[in-house]
Backbone as JSON, one array per atom type, in Angstrom:
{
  "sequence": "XXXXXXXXXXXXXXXXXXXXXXXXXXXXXXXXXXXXXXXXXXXXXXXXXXXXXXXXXXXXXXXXXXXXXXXXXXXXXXXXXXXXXXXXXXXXXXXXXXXXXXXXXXXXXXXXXXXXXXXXXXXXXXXXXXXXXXXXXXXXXXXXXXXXXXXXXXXXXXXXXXXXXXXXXXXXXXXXXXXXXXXXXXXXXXXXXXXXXXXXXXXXXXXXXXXXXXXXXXXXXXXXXXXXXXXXXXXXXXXXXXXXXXXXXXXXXXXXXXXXXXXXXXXXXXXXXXXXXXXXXXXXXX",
  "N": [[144.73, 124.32, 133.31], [142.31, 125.47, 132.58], [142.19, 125.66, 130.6], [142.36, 123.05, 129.38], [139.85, 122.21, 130.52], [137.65, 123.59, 129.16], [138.32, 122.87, 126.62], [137.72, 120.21, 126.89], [135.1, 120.01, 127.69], [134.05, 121.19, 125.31], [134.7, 119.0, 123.03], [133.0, 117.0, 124.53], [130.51, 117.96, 123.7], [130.69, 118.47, 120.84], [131.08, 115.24, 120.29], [128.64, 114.38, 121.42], [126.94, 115.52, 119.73], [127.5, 114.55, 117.46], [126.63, 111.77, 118.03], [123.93, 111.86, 117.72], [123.65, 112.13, 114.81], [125.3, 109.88, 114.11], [124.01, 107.7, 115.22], [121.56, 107.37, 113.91], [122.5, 106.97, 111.46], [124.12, 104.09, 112.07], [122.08, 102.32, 113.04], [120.15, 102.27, 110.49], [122.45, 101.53, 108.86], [123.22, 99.13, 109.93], [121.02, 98.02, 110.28], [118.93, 97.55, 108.67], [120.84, 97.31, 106.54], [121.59, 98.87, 104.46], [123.75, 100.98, 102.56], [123.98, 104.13, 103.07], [124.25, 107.1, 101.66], [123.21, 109.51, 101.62], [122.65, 110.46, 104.25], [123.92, 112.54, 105.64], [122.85, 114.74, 104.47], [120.11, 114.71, 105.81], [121.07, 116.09, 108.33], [121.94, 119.04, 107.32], [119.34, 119.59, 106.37], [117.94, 119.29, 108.75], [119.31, 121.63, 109.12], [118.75, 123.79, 107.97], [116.2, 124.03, 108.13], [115.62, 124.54, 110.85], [116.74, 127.45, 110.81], [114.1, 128.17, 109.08], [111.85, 127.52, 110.51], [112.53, 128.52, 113.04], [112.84, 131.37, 112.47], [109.57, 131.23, 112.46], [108.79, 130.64, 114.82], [110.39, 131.78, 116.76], [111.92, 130.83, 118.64], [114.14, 127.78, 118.73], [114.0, 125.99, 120.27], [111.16, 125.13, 120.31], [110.64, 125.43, 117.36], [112.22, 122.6, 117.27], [110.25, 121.0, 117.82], [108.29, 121.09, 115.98], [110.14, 119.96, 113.92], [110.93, 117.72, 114.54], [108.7, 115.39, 114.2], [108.29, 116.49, 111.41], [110.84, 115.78, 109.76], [110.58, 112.68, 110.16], [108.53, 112.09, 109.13], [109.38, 112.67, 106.71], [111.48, 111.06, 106.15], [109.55, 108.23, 106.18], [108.67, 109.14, 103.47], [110.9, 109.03, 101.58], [111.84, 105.97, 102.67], [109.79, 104.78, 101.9], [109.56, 105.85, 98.87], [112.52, 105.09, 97.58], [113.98, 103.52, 99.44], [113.16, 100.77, 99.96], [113.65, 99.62, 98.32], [115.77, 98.9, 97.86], [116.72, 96.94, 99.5], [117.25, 94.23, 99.08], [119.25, 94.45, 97.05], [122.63, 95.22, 95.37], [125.46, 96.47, 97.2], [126.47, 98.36, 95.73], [124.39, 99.65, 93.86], [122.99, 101.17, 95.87], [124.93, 102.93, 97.02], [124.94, 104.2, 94.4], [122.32, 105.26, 94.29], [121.61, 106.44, 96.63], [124.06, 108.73, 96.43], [122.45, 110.12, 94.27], [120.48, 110.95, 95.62], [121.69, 112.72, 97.1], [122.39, 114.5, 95.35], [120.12, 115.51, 94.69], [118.94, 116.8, 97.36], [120.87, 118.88, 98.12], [120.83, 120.19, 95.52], [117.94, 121.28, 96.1], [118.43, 122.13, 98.72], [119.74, 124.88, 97.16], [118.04, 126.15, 95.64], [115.88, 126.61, 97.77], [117.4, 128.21, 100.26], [119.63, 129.14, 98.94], [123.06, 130.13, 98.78], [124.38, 130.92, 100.18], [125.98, 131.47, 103.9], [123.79, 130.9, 107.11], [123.24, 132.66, 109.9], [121.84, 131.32, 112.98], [119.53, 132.09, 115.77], [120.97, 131.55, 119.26], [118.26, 131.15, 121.86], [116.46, 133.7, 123.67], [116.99, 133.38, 126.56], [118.86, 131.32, 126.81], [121.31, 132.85, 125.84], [123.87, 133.43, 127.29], [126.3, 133.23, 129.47], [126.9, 130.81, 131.89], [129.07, 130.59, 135.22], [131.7, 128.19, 135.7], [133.76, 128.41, 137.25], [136.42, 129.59, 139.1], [137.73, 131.19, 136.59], [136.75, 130.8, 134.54], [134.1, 130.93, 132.49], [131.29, 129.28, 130.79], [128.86, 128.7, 127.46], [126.01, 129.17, 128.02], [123.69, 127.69, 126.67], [124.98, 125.85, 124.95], [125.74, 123.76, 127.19], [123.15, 123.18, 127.68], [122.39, 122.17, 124.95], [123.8, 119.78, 125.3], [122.39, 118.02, 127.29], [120.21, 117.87, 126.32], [120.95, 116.21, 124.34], [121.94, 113.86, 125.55], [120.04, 113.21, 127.04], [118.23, 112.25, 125.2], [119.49, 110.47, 123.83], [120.09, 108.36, 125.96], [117.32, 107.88, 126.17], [116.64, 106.69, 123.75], [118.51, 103.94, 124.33], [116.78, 103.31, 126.0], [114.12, 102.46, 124.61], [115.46, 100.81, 122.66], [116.49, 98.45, 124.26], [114.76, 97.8, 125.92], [112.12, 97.8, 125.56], [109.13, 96.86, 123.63], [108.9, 97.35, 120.88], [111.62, 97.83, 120.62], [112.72, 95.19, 120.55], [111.4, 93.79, 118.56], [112.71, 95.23, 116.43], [115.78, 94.25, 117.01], [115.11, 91.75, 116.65], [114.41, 91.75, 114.09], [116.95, 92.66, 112.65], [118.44, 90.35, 113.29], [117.31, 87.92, 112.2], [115.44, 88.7, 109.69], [113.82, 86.59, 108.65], [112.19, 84.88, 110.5], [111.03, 86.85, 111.95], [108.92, 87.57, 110.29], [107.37, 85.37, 110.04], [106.63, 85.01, 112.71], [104.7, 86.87, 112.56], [104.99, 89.49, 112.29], [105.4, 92.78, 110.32], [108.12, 93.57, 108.28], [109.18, 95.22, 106.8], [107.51, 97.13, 107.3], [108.99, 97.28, 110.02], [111.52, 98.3, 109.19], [111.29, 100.66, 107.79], [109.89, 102.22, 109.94], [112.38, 102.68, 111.33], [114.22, 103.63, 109.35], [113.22, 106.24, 109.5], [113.5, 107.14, 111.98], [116.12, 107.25, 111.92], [116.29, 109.17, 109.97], [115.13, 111.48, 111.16], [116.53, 111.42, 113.4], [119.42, 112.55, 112.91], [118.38, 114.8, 111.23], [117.53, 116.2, 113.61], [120.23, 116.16, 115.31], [121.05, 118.49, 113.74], [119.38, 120.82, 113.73], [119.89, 121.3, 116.11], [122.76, 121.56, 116.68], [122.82, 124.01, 114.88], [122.76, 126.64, 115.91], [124.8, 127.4, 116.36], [127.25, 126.25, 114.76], [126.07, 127.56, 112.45], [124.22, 127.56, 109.66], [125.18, 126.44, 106.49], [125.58, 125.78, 103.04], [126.77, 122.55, 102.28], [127.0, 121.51, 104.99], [126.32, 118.72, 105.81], [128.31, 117.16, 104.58], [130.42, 116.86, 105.99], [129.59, 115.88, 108.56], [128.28, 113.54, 107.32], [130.63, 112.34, 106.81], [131.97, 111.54, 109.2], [130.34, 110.02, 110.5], [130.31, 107.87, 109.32], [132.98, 106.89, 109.9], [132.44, 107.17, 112.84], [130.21, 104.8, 112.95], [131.91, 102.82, 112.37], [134.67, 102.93, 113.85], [132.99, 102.57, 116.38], [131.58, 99.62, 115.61], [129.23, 98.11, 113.62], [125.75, 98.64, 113.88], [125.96, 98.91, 116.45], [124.44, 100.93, 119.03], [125.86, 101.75, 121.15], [128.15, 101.42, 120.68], [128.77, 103.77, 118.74], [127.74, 104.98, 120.39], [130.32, 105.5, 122.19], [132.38, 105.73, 120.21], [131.94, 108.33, 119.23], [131.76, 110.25, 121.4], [134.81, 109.69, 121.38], [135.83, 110.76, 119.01], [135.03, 113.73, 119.44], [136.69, 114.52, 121.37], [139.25, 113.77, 120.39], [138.89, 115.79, 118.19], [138.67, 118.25, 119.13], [140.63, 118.82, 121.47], [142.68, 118.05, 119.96], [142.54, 120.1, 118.27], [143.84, 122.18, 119.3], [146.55, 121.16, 120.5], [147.85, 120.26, 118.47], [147.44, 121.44, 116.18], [148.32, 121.51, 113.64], [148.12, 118.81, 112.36], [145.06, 118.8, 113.22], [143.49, 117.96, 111.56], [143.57, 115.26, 110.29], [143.71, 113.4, 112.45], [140.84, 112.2, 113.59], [141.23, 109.97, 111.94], [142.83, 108.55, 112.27], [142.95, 107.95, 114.09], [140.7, 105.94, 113.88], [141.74, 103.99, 111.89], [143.51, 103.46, 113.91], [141.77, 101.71, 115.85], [140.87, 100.07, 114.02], [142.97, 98.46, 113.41], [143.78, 97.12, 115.93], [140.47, 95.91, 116.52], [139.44, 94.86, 114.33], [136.73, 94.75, 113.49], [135.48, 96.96, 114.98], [134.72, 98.39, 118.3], [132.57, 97.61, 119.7], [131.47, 95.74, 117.73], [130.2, 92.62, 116.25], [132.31, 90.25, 115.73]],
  "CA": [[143.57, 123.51, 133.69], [141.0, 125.75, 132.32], [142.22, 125.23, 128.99], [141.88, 121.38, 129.42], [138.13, 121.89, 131.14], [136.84, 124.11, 127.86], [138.59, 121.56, 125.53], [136.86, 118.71, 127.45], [133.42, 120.41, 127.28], [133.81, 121.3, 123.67], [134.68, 117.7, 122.83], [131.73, 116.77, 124.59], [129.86, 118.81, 122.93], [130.57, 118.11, 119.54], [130.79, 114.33, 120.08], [126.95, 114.29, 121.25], [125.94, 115.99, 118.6], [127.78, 113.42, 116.26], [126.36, 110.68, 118.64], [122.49, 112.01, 116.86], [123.61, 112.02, 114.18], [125.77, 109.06, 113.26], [123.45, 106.68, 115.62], [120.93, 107.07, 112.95], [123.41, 106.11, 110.2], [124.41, 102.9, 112.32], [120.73, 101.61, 112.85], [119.91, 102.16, 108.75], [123.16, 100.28, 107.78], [123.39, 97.91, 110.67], [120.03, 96.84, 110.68], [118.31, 97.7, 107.18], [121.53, 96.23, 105.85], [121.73, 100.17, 103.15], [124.84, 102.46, 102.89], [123.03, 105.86, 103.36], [125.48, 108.41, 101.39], [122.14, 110.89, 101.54], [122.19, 110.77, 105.64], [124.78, 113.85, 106.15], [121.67, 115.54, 103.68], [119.32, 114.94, 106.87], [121.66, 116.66, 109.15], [121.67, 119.79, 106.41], [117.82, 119.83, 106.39], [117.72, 120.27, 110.1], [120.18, 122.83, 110.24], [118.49, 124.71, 107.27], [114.85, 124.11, 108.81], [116.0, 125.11, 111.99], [116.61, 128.51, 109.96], [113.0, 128.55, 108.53], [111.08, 126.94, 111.53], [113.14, 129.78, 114.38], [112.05, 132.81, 112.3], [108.37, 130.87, 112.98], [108.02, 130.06, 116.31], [110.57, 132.7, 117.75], [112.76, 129.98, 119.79], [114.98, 126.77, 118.57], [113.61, 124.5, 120.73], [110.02, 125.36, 119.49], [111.21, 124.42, 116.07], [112.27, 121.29, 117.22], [109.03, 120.4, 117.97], [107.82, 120.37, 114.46], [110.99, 119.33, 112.82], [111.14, 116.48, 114.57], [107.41, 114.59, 113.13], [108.4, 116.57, 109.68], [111.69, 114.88, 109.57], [110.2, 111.32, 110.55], [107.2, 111.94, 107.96], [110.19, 112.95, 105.2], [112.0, 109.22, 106.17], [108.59, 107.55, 105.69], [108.41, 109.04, 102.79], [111.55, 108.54, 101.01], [112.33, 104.98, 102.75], [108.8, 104.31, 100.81], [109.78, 106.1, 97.46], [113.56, 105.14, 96.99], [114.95, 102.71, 100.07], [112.86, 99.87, 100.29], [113.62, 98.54, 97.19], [117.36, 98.85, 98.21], [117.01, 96.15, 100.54], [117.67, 93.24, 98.17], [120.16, 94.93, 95.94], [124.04, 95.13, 96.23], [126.3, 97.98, 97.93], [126.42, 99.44, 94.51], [123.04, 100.64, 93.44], [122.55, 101.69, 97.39], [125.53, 104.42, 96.6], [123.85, 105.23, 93.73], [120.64, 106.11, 94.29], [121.86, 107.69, 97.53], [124.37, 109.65, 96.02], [121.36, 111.14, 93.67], [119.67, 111.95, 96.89], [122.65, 114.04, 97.97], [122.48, 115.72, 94.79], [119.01, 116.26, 94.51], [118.57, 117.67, 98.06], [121.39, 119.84, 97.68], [119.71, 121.63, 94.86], [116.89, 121.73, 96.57], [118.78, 123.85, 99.58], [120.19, 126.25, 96.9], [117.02, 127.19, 95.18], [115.15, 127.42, 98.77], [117.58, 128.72, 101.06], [120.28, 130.0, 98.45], [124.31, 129.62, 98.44], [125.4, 131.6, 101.26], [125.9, 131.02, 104.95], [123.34, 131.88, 107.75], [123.31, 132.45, 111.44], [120.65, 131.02, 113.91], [120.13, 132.55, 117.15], [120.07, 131.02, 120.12], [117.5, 131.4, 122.97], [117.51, 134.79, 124.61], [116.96, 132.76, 128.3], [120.21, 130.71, 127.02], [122.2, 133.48, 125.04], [124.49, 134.05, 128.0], [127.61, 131.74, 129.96], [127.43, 130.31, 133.24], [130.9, 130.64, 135.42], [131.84, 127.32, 136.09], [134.94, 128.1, 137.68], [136.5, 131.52, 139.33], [138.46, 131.97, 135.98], [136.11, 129.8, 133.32], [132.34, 130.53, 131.77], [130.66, 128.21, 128.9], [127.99, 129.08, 127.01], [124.89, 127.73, 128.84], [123.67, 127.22, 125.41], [125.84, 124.35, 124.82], [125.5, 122.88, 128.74], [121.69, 122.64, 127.7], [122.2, 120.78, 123.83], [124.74, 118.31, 125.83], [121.34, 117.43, 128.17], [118.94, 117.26, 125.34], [121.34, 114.62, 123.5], [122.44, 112.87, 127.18], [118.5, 112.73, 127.53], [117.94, 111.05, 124.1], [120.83, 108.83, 124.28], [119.23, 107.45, 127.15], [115.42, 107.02, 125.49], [116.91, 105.56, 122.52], [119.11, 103.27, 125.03], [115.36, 102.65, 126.85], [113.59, 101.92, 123.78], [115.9, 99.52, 122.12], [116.94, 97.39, 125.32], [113.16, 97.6, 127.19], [110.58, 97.66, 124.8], [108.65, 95.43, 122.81], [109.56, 97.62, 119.78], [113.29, 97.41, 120.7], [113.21, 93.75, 120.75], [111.11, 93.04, 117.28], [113.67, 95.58, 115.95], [116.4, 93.7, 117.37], [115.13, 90.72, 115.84], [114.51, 91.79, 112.59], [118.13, 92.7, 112.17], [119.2, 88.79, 113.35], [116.75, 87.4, 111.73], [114.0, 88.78, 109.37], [112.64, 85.52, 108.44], [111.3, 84.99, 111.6], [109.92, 88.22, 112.55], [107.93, 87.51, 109.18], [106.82, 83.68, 110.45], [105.79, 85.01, 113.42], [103.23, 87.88, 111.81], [105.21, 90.81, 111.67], [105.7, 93.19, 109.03], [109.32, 93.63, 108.51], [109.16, 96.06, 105.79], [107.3, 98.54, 108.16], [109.9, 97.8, 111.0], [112.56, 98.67, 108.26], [110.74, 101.78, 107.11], [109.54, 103.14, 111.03], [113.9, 102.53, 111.27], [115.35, 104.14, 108.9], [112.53, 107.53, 109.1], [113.58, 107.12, 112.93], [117.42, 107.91, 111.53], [116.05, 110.58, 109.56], [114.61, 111.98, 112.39], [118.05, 111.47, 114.56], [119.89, 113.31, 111.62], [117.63, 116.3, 111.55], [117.11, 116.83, 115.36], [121.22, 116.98, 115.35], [121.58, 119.54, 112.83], [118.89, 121.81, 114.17], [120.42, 121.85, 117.74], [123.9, 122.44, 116.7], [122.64, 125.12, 113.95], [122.71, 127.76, 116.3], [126.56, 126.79, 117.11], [127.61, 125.86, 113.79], [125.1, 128.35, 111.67], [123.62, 126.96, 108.32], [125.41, 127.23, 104.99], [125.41, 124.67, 101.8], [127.78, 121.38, 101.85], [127.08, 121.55, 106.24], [126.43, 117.8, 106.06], [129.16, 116.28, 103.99], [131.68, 116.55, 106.94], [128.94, 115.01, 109.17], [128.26, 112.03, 106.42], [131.96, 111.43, 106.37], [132.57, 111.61, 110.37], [129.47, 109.54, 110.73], [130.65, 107.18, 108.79], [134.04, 106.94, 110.72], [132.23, 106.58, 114.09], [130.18, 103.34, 112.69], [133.48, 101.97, 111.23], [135.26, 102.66, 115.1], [131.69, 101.97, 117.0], [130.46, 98.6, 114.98], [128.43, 98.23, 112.41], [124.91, 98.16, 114.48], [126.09, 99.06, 117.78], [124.34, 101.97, 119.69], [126.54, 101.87, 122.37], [129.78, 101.72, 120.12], [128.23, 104.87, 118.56], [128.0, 106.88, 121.86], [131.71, 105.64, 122.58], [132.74, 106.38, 118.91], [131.23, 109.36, 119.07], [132.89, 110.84, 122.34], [136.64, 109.81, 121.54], [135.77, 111.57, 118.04], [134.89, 114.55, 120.16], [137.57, 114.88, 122.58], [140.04, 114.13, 119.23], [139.15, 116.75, 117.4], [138.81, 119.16, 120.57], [141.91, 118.48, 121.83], [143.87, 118.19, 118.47], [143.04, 121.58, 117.29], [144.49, 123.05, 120.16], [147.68, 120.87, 120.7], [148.2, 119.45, 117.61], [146.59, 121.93, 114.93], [148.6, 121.24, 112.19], [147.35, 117.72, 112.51], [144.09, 118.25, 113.91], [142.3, 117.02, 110.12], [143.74, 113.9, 110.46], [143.72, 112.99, 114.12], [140.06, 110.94, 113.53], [141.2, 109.18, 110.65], [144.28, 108.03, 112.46], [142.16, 106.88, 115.37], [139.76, 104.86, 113.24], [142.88, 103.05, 111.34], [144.43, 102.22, 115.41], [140.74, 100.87, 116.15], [140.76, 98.91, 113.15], [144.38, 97.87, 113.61], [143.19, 95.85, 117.18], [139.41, 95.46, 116.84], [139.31, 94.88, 112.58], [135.26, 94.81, 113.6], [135.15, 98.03, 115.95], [134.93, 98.48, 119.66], [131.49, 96.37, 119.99], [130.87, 95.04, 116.49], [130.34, 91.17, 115.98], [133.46, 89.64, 115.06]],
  "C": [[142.28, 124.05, 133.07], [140.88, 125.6, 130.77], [141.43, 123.9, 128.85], [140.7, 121.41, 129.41], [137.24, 122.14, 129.84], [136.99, 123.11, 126.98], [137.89, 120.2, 125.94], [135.37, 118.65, 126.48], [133.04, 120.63, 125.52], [133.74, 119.76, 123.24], [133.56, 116.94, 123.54], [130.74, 116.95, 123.99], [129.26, 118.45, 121.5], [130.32, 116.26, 119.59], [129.12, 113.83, 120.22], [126.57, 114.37, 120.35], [126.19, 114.93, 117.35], [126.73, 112.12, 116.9], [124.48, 110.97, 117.82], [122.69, 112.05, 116.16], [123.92, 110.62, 112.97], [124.95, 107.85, 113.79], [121.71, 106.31, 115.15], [121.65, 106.46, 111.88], [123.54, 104.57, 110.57], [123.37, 102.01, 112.59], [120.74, 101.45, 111.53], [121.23, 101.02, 108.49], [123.32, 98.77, 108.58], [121.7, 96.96, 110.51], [119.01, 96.23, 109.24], [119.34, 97.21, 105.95], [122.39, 97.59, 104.14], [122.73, 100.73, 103.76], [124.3, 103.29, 102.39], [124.11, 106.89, 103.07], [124.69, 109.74, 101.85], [122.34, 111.41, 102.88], [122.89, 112.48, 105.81], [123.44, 115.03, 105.43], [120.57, 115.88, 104.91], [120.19, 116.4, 107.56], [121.35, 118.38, 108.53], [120.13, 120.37, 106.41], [117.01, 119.94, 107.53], [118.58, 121.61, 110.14], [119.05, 124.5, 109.52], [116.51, 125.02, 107.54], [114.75, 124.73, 110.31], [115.87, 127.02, 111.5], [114.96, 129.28, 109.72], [111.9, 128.85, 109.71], [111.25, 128.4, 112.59], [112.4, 130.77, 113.72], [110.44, 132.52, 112.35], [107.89, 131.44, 113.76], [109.32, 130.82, 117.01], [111.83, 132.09, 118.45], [113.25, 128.4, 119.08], [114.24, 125.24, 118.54], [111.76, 124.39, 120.1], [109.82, 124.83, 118.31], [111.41, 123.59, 116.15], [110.85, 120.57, 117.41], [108.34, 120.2, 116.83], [108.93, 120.05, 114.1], [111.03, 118.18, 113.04], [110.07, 115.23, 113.74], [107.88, 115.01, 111.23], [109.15, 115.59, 109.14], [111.27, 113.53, 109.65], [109.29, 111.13, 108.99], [108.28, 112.13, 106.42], [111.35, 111.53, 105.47], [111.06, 108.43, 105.54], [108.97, 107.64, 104.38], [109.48, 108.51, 101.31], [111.67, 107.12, 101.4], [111.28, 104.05, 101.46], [109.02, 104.65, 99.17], [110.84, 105.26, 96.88], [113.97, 103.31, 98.43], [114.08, 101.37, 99.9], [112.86, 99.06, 99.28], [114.94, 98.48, 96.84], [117.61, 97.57, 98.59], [117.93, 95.05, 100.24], [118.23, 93.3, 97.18], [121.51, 95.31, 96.89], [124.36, 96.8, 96.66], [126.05, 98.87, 97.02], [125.69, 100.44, 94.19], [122.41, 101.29, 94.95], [123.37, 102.84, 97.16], [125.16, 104.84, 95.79], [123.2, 105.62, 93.91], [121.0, 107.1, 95.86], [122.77, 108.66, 97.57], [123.3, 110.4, 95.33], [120.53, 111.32, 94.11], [120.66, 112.89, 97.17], [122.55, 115.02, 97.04], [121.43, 116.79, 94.48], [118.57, 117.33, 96.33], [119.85, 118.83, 98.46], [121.37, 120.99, 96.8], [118.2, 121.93, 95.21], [117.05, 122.77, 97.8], [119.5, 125.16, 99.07], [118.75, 126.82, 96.51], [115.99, 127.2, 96.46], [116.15, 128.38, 99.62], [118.97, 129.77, 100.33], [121.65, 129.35, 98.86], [124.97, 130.11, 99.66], [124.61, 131.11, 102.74], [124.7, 131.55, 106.18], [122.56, 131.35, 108.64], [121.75, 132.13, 112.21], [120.88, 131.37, 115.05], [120.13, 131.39, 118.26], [119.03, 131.72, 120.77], [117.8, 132.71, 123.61], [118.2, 133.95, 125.68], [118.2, 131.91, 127.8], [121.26, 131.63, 126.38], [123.33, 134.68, 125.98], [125.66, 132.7, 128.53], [127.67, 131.81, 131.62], [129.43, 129.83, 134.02], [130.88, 129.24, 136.12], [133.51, 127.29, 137.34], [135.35, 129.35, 137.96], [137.14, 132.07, 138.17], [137.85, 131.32, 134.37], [134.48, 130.12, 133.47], [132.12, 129.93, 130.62], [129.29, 128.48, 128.98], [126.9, 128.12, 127.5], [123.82, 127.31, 127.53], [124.03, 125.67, 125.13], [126.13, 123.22, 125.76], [123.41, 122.32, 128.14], [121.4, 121.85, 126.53], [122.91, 119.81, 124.8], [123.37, 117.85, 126.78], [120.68, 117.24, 127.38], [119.73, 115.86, 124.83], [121.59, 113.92, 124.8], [121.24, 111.85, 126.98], [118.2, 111.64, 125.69], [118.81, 110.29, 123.62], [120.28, 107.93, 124.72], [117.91, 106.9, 127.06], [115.69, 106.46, 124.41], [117.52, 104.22, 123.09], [117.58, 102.12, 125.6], [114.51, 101.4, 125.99], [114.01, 100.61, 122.71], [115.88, 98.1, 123.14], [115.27, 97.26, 125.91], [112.36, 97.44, 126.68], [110.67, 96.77, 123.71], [109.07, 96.15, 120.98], [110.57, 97.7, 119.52], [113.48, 96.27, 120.58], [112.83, 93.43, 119.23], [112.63, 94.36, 116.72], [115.24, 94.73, 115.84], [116.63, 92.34, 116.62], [114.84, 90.35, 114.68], [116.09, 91.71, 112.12], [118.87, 91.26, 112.51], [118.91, 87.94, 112.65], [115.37, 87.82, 111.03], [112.75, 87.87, 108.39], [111.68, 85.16, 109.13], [110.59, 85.54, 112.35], [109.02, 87.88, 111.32], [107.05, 86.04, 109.49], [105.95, 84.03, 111.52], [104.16, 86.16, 113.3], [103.58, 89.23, 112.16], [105.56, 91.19, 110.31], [107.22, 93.84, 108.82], [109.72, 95.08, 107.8], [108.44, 97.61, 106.32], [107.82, 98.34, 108.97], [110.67, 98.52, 110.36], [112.49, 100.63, 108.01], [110.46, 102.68, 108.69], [111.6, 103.17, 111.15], [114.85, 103.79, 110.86], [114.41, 105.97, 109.22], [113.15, 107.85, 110.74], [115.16, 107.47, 112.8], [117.67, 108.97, 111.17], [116.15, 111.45, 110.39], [115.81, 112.6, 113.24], [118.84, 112.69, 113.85], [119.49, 114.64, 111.76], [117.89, 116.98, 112.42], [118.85, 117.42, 115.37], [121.73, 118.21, 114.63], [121.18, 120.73, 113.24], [119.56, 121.92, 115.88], [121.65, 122.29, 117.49], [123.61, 123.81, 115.37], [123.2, 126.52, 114.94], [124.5, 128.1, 116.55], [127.32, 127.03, 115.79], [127.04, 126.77, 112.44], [124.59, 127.41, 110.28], [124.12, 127.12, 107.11], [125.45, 125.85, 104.43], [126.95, 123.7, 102.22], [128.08, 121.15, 103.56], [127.01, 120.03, 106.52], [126.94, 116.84, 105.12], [130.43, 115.74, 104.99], [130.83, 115.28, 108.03], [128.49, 113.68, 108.85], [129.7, 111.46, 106.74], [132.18, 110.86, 108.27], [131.56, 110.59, 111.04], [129.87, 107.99, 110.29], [131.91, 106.33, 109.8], [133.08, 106.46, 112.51], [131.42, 105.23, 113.79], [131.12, 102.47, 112.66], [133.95, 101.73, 113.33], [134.41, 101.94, 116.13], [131.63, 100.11, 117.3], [129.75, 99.05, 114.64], [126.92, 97.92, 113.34], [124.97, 98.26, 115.74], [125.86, 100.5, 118.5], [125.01, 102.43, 120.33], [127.7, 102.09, 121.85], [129.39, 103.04, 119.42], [128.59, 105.95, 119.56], [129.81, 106.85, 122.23], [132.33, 106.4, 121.38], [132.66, 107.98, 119.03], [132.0, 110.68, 119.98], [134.43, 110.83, 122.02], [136.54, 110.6, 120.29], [136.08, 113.11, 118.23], [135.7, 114.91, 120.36], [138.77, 114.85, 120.96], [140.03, 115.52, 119.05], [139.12, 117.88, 118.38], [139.97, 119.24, 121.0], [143.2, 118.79, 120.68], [144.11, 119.72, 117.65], [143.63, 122.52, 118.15], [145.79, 122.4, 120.82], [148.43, 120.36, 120.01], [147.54, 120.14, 116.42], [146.94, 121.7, 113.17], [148.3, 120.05, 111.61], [145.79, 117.18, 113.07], [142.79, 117.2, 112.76], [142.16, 115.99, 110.05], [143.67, 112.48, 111.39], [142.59, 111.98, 114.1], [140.88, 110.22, 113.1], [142.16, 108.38, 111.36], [143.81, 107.37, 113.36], [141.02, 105.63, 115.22], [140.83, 103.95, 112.68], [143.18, 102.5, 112.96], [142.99, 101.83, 115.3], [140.64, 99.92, 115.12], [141.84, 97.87, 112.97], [143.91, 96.62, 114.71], [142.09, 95.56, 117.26], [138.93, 95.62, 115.35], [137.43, 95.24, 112.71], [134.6, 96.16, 114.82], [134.9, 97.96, 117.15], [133.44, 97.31, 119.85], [131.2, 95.89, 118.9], [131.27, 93.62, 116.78], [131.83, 90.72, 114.78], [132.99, 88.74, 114.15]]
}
């Protein structure tokens, strides 16, 4: 049983952290209409700012506090340099040009941060394990990222469904003729969107850094697995995201400890059955 409980929590764990990461990917392609090869690059540029930022400001979460505006202000700025002239072009030249983002900010984390791997601390005040059980402790570390992502699950949940910027969002992606008729600017919903993915991207990389540590090619697994929870999710579905996101979790949690010789494959096999009975993913528009 205590096996099971750790394997739970881990699979929790990790699926959150996918759930920030890939529920930026599924806004950008669901709503902006772009396949984002670069995104797993975000993820990478939190983990490796996380790095820079901590030896700062001393503490993690500290760092998050600027990475998060940097990251947003480094969406702006690319969606303005490179994406927004994606919009109205096919699949094709969208993998291009965002493959030669992956390659360019990939040499941009060897010649700043270099080729080799490297560790982030946590928090003293969390760099210990609460006993959950008379024969089980987990790192209270990893009890306190699973509440930061819970908690912004839930304000991204707020902000789409409740607010007036969740709704023109909403209705850009159904229709952005009519958000343009009525006197919005579609092209800065598009652009606050995708820097608001960025953002998502980042924030997950720097929270699991300390977990996961920082080395080169850290967000190619997260591009691909990101990818995979859209695909199981829907294309555009927050909510199929957080589900995606969890059974991803608990998979690979589970699989490497009862099934290891298979645990590589175990998504992949669970995205093929979801596509087998729901060809359009657990909430995607048929």
């Amino acid at each position: 049983m205590s096996l099971i409980l750790i394997q739970a929590l881990n699979g929790l764990q990790t699926g959150l952290v996918i759930f920030l990461a890939a529920s930026g990917l599924t806004l950008v392609f669901g709503i902006l209409g772009v396949i984002n090869l670069s995104h797993g690059s975000f993820y990478m540029l939190g983990a490796y700012l996380a790095l820079s930022l901590t030896g700062m400001f001393g503490d993690v979460f500290l760092a998050l506090v600027a990475d998060i505006p940097l990251a947003f202000l480094l969406g702006l700025a690319i969606e303005w340099l490179f994406i927004r002239h994606l919009y109205d072009r096919d699949h094709l030249q969208q993998v291009l040009l965002t493959f030669a983002l992956i390659l360019i900010f990939n040499e941009f984390q060897q010649v700043v941060w270099g080729s080799y791997p490297h560790s982030i601390p946590a928090p003293g005040y969390l760099a210990h394990s609460v006993r959950l059980t008379e024969g089980l402790s987990y790192p209270v570390y990893r009890l306190a990222l699973m509440a930061i992502c819970v908690a912004l699950a839930i304000a991204m949940a707020l902000v789409i469904q409740k607010t007036r910027i969740g709704r023109l969002i909403r209705a850009a992606e159904s229709n952005r003729e009519m958000v343009e008729a009525l006197g919005f600017d579609s092209r800065l919903i598009f652009r606050m969107v995708f820097a608001t993915g960025v953002a998502l991207a980042a924030t997950a990389g720097m929270l699991a850094a300390p977990i996961e540590s920082a080395y080169p090619g850290i967000g190619d697994r997260v591009l691909i697995i990101s990818f995979v929870v859209v695909v199981i999710g829907g294309i555009g579905s927050v909510r199929g995201a957080f589900i995606g996101s969890l059974l991803i979790g608990m998979a690979d949690a589970f699989g490497k400890v009862f099934l290891p010789q298979f645990s590589s494959i175990i998504i992949y096999a669970l995205m093929a059955l979801v596509l087998v009975i729901r060809p359009a993913g657990l909430f995607g528009r048929a």
